[in-house]
C-alpha positions in Angstrom: 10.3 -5.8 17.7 13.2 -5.8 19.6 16.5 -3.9 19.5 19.7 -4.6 19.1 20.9 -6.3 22.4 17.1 -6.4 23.5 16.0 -10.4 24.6 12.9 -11.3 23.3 11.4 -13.5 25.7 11.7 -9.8 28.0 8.7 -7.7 27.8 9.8 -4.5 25.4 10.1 -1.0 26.4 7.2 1.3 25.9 7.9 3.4 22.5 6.3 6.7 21.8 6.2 7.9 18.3 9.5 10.1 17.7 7.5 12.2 14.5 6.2 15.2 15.3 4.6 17.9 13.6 5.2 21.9 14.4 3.8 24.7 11.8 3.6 22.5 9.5 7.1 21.0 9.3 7.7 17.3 10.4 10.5 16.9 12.9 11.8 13.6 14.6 13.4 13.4 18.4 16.4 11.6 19.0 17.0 9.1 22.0 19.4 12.2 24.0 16.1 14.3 23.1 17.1 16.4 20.3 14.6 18.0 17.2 15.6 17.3 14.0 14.4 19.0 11.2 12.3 20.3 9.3 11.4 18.2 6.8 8.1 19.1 4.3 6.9 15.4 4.7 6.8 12.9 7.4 7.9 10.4 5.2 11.2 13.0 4.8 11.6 13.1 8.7 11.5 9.1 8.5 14.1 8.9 5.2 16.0 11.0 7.8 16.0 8.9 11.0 18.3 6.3 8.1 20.4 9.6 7.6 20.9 10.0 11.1 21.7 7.0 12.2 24.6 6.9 9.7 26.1 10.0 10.9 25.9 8.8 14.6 27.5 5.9 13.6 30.6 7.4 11.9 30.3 10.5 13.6 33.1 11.5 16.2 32.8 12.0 19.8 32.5 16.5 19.3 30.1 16.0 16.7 27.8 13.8 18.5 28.1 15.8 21.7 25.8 18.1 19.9 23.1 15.7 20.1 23.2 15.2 23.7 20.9 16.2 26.1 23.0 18.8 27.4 23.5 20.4 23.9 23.4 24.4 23.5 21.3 26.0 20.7 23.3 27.7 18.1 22.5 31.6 18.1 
């Protein structure tokens, strides 16, 4: 299924499957290739992905550059 912006008659990108599992928590990767998580479920982690996408959508430029690929780990 394409994306938004995507053309359909072009061939789509190769996906890989953004769940993951670690110690028994599911986690899911964003596209700047940030963890988030955990969640006890995978079906929590996908619930999530709905949550997320909300919050990058009204989310301000400093919040969002937390999700970047350059983002620091809090301490």
């Amino acid at each position: 299924m394409p994306r938004t912006g995507e053309h359909s008659e072009q061939q789509p990108a190769i996906r890989s499957d953004r769940f993951f599992k670690l110690h028994n928590f599911w986690f899911f990767a964003t596209r700047e290739g940030a963890a988030v998580g955990p969640f006890d479920s995978k079906e929590g982690a996908v619930q999530a992905v709905s949550d997320y996408v909300e919050f990058v959508q009204k989310a301000g430029p400093e919040a969002l550059d937390f999700f970047t690929s350059e983002a620091r780990y809090a301490v």
